[in-house]
C-alpha positions as CSV (number, residue, x, y, z in Angstrom):
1,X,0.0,0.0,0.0
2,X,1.0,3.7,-0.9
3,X,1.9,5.7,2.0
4,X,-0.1,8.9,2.6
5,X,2.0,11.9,1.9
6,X,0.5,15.6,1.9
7,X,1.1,17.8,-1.0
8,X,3.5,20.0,1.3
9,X,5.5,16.8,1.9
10,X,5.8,16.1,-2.1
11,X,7.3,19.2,-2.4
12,X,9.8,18.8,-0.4
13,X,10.2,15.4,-1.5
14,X,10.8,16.8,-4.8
15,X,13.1,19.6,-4.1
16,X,15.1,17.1,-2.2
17,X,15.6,14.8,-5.2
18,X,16.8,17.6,-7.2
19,X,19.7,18.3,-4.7
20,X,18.2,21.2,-2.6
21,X,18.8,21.8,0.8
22,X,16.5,21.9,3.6
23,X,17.2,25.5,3.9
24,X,17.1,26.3,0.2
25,X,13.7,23.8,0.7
26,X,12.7,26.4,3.4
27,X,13.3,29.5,1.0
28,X,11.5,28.2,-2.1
29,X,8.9,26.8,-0.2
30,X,8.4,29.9,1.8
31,X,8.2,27.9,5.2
32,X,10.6,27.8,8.1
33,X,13.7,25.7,8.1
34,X,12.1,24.2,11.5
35,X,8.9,23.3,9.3
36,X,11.1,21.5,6.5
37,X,12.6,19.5,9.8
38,X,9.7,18.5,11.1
39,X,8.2,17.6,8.1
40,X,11.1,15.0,7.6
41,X,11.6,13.7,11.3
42,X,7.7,13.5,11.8
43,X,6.1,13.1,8.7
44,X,7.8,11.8,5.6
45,X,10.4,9.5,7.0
46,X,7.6,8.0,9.5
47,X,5.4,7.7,6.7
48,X,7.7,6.3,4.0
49,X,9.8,4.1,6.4
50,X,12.5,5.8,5.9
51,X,16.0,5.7,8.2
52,X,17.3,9.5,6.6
53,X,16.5,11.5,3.8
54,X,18.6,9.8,0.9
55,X,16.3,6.8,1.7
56,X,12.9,8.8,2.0
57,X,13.7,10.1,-1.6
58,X,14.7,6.6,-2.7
59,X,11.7,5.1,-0.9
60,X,9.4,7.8,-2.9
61,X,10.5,6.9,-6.0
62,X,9.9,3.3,-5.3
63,X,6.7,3.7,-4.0
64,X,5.6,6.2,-7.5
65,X,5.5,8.9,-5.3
66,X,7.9,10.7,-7.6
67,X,9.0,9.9,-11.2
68,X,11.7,10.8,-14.1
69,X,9.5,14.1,-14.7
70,X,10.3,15.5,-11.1
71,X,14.1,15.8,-11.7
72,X,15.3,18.6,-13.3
73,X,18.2,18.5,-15.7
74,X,21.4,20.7,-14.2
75,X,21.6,23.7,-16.0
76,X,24.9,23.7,-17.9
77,X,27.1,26.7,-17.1
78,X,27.9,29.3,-19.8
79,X,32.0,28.7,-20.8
């Protein structure tokens, strides 16, 4: 069975598979750095069975929680 996650905690999901921070999480998500914490102590790792983040993301894609289309290519930089 799927595990439950809220939208909020797909986002971060997602920013954290793309290599972000919890504090660049925090900015872009306009939420407090405490709030990203939480969200992964209490919520998402809980949830997903997860032992640390690098597994909750793993775990997410596993389950379907996130596919190919939420990575974002790295932007090359300009020679």
């Amino acid at each position: 069975m799927k595990a439950r996650l809220t939208p909020r905690q797909l986002d971060i999901l997602r920013l954290a598979a793309n290599g972000h921070t919890d504090a660049a999480i925090a900015h872009q998500l306009d939420i407090s750095l405490h709030t990203v914490r939480d969200q992964w102590r209490f919520g998402i790792k809980p949830r997903l069975g997860a032992v640390d983040r690098t597994n909750a993301v793993a775990l997410a894609f596993a389950a379907g929680h996130l596919n190919a289309t939420d990575l974002h290519a790295p932007r090359e930089h300009a020679a």
